[in-house]
C-alpha positions as CSV (number, residue, x, y, z in Angstrom):
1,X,-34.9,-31.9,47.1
2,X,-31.4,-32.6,45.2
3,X,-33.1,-32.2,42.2
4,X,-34.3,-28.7,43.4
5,X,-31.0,-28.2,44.5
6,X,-29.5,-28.7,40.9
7,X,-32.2,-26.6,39.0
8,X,-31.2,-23.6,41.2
9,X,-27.9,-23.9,40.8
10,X,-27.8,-23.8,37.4
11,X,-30.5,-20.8,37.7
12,X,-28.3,-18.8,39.5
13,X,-25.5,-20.1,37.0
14,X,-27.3,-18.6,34.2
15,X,-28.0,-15.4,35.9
16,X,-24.4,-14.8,36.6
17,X,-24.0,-15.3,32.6
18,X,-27.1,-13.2,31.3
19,X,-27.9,-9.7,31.4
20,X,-31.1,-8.1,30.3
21,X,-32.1,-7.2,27.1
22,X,-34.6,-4.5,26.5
23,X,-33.3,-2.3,23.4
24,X,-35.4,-4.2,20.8
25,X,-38.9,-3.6,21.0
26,X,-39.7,-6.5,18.5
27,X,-37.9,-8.5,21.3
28,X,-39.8,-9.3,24.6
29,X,-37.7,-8.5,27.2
30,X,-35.4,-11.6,28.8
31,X,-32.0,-13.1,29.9
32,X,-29.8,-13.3,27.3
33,X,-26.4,-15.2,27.3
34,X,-23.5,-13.0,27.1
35,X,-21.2,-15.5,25.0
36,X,-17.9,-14.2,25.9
37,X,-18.9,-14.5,29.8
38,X,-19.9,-18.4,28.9
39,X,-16.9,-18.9,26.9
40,X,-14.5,-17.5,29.5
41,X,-16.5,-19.8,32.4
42,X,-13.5,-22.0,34.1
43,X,-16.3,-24.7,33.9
44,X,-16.6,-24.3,29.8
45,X,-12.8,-24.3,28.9
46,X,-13.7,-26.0,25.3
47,X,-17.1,-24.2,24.6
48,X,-17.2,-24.6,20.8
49,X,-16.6,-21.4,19.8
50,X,-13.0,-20.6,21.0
51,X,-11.1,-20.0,24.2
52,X,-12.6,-16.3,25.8
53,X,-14.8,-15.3,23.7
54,X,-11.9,-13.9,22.0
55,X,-13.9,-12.6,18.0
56,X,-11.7,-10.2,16.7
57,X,-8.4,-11.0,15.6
58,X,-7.3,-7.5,14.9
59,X,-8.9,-4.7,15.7
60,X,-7.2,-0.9,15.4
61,X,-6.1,0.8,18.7
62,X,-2.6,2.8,17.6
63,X,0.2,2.5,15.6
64,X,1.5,-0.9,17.3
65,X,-2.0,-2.5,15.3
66,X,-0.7,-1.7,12.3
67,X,2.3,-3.5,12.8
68,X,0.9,-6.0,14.2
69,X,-1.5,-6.1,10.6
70,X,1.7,-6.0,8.8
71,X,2.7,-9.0,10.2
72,X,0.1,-11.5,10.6
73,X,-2.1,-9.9,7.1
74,X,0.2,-11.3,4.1
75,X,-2.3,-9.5,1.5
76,X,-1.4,-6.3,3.1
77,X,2.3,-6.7,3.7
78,X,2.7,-8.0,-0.2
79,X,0.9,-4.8,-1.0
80,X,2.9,-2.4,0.5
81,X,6.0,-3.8,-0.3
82,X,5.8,-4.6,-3.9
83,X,4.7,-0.5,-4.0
84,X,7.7,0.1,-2.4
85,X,9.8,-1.9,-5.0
86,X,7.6,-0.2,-7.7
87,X,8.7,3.4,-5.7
88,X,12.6,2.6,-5.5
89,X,13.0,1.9,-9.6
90,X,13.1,5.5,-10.3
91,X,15.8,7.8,-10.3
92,X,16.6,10.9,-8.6
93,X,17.9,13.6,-10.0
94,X,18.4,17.2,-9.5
95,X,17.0,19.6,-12.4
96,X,17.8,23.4,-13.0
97,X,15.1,25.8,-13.7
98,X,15.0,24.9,-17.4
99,X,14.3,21.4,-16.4
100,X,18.1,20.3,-17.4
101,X,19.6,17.6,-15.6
102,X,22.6,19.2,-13.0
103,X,23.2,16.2,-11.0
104,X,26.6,16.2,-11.5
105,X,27.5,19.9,-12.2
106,X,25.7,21.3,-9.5
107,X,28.0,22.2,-6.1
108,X,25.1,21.9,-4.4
109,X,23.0,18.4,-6.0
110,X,26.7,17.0,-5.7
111,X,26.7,17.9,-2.1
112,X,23.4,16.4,-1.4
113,X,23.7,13.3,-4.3
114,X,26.6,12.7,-1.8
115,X,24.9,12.4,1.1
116,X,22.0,10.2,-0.3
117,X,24.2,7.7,-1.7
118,X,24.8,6.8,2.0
119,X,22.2,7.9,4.1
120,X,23.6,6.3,7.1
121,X,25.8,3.1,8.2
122,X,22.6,0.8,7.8
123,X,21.2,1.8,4.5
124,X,21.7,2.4,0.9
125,X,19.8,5.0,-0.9
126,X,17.2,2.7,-1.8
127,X,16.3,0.5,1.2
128,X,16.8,4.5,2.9
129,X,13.4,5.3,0.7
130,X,12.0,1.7,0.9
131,X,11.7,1.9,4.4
132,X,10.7,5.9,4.6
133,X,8.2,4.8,2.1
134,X,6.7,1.9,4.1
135,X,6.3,3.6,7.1
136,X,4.2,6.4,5.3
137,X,2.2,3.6,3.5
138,X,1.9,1.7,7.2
139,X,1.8,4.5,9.7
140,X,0.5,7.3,7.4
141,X,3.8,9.4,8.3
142,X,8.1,9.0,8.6
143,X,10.0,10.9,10.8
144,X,13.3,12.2,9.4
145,X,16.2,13.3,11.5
146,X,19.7,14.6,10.2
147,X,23.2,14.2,12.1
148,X,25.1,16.9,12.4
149,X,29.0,17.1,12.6
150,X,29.9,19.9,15.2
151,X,29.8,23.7,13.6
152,X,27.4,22.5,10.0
153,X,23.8,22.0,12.0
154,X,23.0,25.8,11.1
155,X,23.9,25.1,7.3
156,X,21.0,22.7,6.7
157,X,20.6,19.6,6.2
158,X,22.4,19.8,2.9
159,X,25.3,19.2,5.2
160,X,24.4,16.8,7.8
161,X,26.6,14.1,7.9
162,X,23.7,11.3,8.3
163,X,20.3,10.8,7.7
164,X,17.6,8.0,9.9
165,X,14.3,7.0,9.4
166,X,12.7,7.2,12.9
167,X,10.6,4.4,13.4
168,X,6.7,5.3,13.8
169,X,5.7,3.2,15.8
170,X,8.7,3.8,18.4
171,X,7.4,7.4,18.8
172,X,5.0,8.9,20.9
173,X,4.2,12.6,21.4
174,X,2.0,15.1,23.2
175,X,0.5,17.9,21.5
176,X,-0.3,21.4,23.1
177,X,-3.8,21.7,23.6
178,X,-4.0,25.5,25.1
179,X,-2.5,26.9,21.8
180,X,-4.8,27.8,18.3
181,X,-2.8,25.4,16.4
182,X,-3.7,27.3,13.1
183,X,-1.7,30.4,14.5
184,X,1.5,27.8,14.9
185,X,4.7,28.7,12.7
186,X,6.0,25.7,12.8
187,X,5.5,22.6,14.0
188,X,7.4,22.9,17.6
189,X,4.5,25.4,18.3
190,X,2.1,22.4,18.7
191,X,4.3,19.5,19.1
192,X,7.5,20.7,20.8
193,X,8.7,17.5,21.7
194,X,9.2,13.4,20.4
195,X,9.6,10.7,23.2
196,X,11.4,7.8,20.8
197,X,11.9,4.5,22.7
198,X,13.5,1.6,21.8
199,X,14.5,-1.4,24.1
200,X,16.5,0.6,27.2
201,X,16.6,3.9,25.1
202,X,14.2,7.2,25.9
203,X,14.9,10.2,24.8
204,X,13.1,13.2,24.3
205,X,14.1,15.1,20.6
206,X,13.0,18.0,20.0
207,X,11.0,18.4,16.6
208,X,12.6,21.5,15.3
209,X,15.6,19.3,14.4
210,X,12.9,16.4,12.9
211,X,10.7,16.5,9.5
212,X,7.6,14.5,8.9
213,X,7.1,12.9,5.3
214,X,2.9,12.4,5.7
215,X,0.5,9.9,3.5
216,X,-2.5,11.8,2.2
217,X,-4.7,10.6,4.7
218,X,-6.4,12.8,7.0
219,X,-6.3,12.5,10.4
220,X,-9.6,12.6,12.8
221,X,-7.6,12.8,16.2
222,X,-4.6,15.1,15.4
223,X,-3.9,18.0,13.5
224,X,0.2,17.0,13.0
225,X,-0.2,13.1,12.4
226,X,-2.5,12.3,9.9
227,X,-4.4,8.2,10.0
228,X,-3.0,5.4,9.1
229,X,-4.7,3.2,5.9
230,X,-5.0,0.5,8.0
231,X,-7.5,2.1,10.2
232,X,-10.0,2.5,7.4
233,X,-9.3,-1.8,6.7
234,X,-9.8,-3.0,9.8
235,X,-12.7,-5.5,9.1
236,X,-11.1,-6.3,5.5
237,X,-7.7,-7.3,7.5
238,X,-9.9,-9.3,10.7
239,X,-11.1,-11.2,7.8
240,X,-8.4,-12.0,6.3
241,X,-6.1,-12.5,9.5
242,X,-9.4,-15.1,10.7
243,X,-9.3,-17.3,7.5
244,X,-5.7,-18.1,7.8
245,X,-5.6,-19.1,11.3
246,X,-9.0,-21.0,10.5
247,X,-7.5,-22.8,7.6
248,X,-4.1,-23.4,10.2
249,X,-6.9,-25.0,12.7
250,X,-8.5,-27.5,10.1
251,X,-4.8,-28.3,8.9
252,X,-3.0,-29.0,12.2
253,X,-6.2,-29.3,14.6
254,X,-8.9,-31.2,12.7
255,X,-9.3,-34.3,14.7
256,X,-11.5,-37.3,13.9
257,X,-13.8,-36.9,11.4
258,X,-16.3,-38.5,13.3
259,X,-17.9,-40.4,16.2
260,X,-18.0,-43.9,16.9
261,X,-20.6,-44.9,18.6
262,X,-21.5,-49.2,19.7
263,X,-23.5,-50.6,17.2
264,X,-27.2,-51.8,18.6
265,X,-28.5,-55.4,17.9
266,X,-32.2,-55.8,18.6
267,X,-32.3,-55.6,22.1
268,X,-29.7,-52.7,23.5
269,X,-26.4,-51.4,22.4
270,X,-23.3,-54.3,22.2
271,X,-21.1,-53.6,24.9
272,X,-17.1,-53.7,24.3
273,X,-15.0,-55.4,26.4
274,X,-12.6,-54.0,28.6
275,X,-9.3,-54.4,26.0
276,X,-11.6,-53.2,23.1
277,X,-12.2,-49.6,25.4
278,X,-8.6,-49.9,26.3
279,X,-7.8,-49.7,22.9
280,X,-10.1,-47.3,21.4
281,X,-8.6,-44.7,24.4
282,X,-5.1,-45.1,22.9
283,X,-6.4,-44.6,19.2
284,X,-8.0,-41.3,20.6
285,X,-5.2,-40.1,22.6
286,X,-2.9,-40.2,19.0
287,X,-3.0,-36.7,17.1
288,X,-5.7,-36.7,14.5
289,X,-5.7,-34.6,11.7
290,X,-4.7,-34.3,7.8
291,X,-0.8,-33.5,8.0
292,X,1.6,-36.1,7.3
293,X,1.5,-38.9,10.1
294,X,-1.3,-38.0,11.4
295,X,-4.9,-40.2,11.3
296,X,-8.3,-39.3,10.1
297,X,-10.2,-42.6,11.2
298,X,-10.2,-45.1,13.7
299,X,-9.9,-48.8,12.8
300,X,-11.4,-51.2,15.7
301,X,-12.5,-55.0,15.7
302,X,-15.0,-53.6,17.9
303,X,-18.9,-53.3,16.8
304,X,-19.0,-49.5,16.1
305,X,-20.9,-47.2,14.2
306,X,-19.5,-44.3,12.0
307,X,-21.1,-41.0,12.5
308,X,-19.6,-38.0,9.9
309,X,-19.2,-35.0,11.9
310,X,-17.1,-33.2,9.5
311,X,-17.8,-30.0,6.8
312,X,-16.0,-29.6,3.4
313,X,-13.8,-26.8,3.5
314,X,-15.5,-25.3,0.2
315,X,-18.5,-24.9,2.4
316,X,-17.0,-22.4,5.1
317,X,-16.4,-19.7,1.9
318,X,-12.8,-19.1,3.5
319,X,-11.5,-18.4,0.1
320,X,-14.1,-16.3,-1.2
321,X,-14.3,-14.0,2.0
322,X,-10.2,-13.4,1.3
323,X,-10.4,-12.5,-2.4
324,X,-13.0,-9.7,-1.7
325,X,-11.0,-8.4,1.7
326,X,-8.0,-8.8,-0.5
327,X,-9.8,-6.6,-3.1
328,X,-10.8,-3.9,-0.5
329,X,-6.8,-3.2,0.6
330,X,-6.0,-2.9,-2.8
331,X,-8.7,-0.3,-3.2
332,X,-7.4,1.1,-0.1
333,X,-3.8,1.2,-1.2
334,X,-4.3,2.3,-5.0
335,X,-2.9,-1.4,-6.1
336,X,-4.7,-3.5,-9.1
337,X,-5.4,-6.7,-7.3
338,X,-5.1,-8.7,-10.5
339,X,-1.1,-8.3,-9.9
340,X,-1.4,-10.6,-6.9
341,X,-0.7,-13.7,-7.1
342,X,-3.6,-16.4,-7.1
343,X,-4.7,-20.1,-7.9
344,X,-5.5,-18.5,-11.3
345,X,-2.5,-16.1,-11.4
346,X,-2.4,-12.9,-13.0
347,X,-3.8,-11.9,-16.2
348,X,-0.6,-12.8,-18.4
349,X,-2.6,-10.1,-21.6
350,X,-3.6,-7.5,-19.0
351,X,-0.4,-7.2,-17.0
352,X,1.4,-4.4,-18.6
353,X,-1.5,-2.4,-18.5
354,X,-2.1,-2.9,-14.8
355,X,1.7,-2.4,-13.9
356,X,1.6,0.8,-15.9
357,X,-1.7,1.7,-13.3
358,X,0.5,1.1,-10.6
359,X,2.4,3.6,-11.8
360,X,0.1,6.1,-13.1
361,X,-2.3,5.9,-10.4
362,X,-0.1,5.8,-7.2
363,X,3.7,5.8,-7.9
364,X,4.3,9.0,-9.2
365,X,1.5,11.0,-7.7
366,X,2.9,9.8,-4.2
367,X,6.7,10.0,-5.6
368,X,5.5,14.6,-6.2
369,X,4.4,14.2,-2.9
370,X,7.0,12.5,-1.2
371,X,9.6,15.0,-3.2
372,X,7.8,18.0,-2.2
373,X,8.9,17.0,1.2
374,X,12.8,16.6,0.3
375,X,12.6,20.1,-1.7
376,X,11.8,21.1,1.8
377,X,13.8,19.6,3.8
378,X,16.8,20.6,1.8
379,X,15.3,24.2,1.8
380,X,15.4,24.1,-2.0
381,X,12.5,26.0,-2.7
382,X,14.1,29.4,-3.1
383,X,16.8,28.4,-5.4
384,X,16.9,27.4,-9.3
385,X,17.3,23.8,-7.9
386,X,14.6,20.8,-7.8
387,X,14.8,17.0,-6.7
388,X,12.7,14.8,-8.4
389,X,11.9,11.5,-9.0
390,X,11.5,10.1,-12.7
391,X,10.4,6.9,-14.1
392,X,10.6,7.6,-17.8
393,X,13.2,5.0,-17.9
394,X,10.7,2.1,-17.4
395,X,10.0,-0.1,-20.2
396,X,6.6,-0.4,-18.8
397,X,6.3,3.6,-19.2
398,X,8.4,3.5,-23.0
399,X,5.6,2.6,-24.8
400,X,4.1,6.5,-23.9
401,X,7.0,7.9,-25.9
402,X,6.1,6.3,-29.4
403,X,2.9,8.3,-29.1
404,X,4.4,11.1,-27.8
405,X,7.0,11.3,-30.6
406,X,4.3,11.0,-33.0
407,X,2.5,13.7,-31.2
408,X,5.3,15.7,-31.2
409,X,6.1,15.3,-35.3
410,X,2.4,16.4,-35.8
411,X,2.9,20.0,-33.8
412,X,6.2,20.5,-35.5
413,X,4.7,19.9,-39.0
414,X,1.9,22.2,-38.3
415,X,4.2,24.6,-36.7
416,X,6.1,24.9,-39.7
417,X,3.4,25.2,-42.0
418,X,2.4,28.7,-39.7
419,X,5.9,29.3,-40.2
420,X,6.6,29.4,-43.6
421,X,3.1,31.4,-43.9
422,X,4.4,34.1,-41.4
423,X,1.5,33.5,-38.9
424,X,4.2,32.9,-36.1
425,X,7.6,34.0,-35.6
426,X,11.2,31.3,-35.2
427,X,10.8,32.2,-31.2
428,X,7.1,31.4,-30.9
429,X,7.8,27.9,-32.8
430,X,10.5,27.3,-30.7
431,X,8.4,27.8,-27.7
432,X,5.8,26.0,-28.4
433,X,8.2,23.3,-29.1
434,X,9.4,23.5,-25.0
435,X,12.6,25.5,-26.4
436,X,14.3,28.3,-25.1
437,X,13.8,31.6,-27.3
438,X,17.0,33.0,-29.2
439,X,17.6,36.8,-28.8
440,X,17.4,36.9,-32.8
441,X,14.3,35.1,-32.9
442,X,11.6,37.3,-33.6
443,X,11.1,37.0,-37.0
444,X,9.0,35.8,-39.7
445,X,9.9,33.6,-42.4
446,X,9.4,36.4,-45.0
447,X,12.9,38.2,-42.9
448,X,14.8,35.0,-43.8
449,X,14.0,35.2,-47.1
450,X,15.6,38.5,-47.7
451,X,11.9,40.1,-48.6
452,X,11.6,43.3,-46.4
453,X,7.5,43.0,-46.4
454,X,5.1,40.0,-45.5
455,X,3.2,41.3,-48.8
456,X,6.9,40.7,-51.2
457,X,6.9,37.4,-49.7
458,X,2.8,36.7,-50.3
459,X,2.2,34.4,-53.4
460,X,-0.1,35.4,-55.5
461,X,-3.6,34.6,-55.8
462,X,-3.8,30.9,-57.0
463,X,-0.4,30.0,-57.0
464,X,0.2,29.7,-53.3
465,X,3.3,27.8,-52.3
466,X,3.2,24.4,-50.3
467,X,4.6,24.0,-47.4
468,X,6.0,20.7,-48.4
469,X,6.7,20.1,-52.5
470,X,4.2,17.1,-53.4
471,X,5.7,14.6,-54.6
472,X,5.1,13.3,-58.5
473,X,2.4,11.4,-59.4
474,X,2.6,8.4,-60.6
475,X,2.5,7.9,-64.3
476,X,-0.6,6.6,-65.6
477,X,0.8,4.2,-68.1
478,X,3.8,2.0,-67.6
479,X,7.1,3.4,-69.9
480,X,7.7,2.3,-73.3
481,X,10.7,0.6,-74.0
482,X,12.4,0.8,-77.5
């Protein structure tokens, strides 16, 4: 009867824990365990496979998990920030419409060079576009807002007094929903509000007074905001974020490597005696593990046996499964992996070809992106003014102008030769050139000659005139000497 007792029991125990499985045909239908119901049984509290049946570590819900991947994903914080760094070296400058540098003659680049020196209080230029940066790279957007003094808001921001990066993931909105959004004129008509919290501060701004700098991405849930990256690397980061806090378990929680067991002589197992138990309960109740202090064996007098219970770390691929997740952000962030560090380290004869990647293939098509937005958000569009971002002062980028000068020497030589043969006139060689035309430009060569006709100024069959005078061969015997 007890025993009928006990077999019902843990009958109804396992039907409290199982639900019924009938979606595989190749699978006869029956009770199936639902682990994270076992796991999070008050009677299993150290089922073998963690505390709750907890299996993600990260998984993507709004922007607060993508801070939260920021901080607990090194791969993807190193990312991000070292393309930040890579985004800060340039320089801004304002040009005119002839692409001349007015950075400091301007009225109006001086106005706004002014204002970008010191952003606000907290922030330089730089860490000003660092962090804009970092929250488009994170969040897949950065919310601008200008201070006004009282009297200049209706000037523009070209006079606001400060600048702040709103953070994203402080921010929360509601968009209208009884509106055609593609009929909006602005971005109030679908959003006509921001709530920003931080600690005891809510306030509602209004976004007429706000810009949004966006990331490329798209968005599948809103037509203002577009995704963040991380949502697209959210198994890549689990991965990651798993094997570090798997590594920190065998590190700081690895325990015995084994079991002792009594040793058996021919009859039955050799019993301890009672101070030999005592014992071997203190020895376990010590901290075992591989950090300094701690112990991997027991050491008894006692008749025990050894039984291995543990697994080399090699075997649980923990680093392989981060250098391929590793790989797949730097797909998704347009960043060479072989730039990060490793056990190997980077490719010392590849590195400047990877750096100048960075740049070519996510810097500076972000940076016209990104700049776009400031041409708009000064309301520069209309005017012979532009703000840009260059990088032609790298050393990594150099190296493109010793082929580019000996580009340039080619064009001008064949432009002179259609010059001196009157197929072009000065202004058309200075245009080609990238060179503003002269209002006495349009002539031939044949005009600067003094000839008044292309045909007074054609050689003659036979005896047409080089373009450059070749130079005199060599002799073909050595000089005499007297």
């Amino acid at each position: 009867m007890a025993n009928n007792g006990i077999i019902k029991a843990g009958q109804k125990l396992v039907q409290g824990l199982s639900q019924k499985f009938n979606g595989d045909p190749y699978i006869a239908e029956a009770a199936v365990l639902v682990p994270s119901q076992f796991r999070d049984n008050a009677g299993n509290p150290d089922w073998f496979f963690g505390p709750n049946g907890v299996d993600y570590q990260f998984q993507y819900a709004d922007l607060n998990s993508a801070s939260t991947a920021y901080t607990r994903c090194p791969p993807l914080a190193a990312v991000i920030n070292r393309k930040a760094q890579a985004y800060i070296n340039g320089n801004t400058v304002f040009l005119n419409s002839k692409g001349k540098d007015v950075s400091k003659t301007d009225a109006n680049a001086k106005r706004i060079n002014m204002l970008l020196s010191r952003p606000n209080p907290l922030h330089s230029w730089k860490s000003f576009e660092a962090q804009n940066y970092i929250y488009q790279q994170l969040y897949g957007f950065c919310i601008v807002m200008p201070i006004y003094s009282f009297g200049f808001e209706s000037l523009g921001p070209a006079y606001a007094s400060s600048l702040w990066n709103i953070p994203s993931y402080m921010v929360s909105c509601r968009e209208v929903t009884n509106k055609e959004w593609y009929k909006a004129q602005s971005i109030s008509d679908i959003i006509p509000t921001i709530r920003l919290k931080y600690k005891d501060l809510n306030v509602e701004i209004p976004t007429d007074q706000l810009f949004i700098f966006k990331d490329f991405t798209p968005s599948m849930g809103s037509v203002v905001f577009p995704d963040s990256r991380v949502k697209a690397l959210v198994m890549p980061i689990n991965n990651i974020i798993s094997s570090y806090e798997s590594r920190n378990e065998l590190i700081n929680y690895a325990g015995s490597q084994g079991i002792l067991t009594p040793e058996m002589d021919q009859i039955s197992m050799i019993p301890l005696r009672e101070e030999q138990k005592t014992q071997l309960q203190q020895d376990f109740r010590r901290q075992y593990g591989i950090k300094r202090g701690q112990s991997r064996y027991i050491i008894s007098p006692a008749p025990m046996k050894w039984q291995p219970m543990g697994k080399a770390t090699k075997d649980l691929m923990l680093f392989e499964e981060i250098s391929d997740d590793i790989m797949r952000i730097c797909d998704g962030y347009v960043y060479p992996s072989p730039l990060l560090n490793s056990e190997k380290g980077p490719s010392v004869s590849n590195t400047d070809s990877y750096k100048k990647q960075v740049y070519e293939d996510a810097i500076i098509p972000e940076s016209l992106s990104v700049y776009e937005g400031w041409n708009k958000f000064f309301r520069l569009e209309d005017t012979p003014l532009t703000i840009c971002k260059t990088y032609d002062h790298l050393p990594i980028l150099k190296e493109d102008q010793v082929s580019n000068g000996q580009a340039r020497l080619y064009l001008d030589q064949s432009l002179e030769i259609q010059w001196r043969n009157n197929v072009i006139t000065l202004n058309q060689w200075r245009i080609e050139q990238g060179i503003d035309p002269t209002p006495d430009g349009d002539i031939y060569y044949f005009q600067t000659q003094g000839k008044k006709t292309i045909d007074e100024q054609q050689p003659s069959p036979g005896t047409h005139e080089p373009a450059y005078e070749p130079a005199d061969p060599p002799p073909t015997q050595p000089p005499t000497t007297s």
